[in-house]
C-alpha positions as CSV (number, residue, x, y, z in Angstrom):
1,X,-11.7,-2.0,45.1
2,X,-10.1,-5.1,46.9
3,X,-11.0,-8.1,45.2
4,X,-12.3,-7.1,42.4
5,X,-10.9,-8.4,39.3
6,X,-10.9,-6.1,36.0
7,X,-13.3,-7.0,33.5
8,X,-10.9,-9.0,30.7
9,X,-13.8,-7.7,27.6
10,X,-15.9,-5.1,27.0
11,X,-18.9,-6.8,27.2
12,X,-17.7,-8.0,30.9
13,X,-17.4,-4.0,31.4
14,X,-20.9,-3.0,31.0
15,X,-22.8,-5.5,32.3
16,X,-23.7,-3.2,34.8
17,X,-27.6,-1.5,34.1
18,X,-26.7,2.2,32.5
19,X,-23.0,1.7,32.2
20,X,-23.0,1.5,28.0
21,X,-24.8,5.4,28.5
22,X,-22.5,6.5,30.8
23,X,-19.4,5.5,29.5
24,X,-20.7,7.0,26.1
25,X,-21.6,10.6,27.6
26,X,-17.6,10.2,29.2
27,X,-16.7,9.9,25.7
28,X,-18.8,11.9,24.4
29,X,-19.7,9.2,21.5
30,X,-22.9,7.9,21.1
31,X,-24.9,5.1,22.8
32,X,-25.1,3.4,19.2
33,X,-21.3,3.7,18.3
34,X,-20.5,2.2,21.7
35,X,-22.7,-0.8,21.1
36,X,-21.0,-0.8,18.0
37,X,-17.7,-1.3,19.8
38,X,-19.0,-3.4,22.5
39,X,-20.2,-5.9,19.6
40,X,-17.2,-6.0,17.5
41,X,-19.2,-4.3,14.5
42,X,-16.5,-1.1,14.4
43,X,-13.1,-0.8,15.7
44,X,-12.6,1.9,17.5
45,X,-9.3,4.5,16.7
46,X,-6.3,4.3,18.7
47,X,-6.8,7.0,21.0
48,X,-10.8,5.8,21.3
49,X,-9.6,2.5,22.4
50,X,-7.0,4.2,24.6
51,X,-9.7,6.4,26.5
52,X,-12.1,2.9,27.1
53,X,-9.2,1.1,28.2
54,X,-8.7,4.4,30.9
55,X,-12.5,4.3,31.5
56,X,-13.5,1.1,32.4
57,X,-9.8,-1.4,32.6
58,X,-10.4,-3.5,29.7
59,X,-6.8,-4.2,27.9
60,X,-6.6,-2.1,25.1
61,X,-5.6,-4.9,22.9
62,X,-9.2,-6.7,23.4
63,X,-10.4,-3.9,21.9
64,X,-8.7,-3.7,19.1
65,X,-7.7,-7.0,18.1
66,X,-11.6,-7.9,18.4
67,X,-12.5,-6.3,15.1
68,X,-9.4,-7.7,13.2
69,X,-9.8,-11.3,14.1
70,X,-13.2,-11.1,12.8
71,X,-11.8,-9.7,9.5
């Protein structure tokens, strides 16, 4: 994947059509809790955030530190 930068957000990660459906069926969570996620409604756990980070190359850190700075 020369020149192709990795997405910085979540959001930036599924902007592709079907990508939120396939990335839940990898992680076998639901469609809902993902959106959830995506959003900032929920956190995701450690390990959750550890397997989208693997998945699609979003820092791990925007993941989590998304939900807390909306605390």
């Amino acid at each position: 994947m020369a020149g192709k930068s990795k997405p910085k957000t979540l959001n930036q990660a599924l902007a592709q059509r079907g990508a939120m459906t396939q990335l839940a069926k990898r992680l076998n969570i639901t469609v809902g809790y993902l959106c959830d996620i995506r959003y900032g409604r929920k956190a995701p756990s450690l390990s959750l955030a550890a397997e989208i980070s693997e998945a699609t190359g979003v820092p791990m850190e925007s993941l989590v530190r998304r939900k807390q700075e909306a605390a």
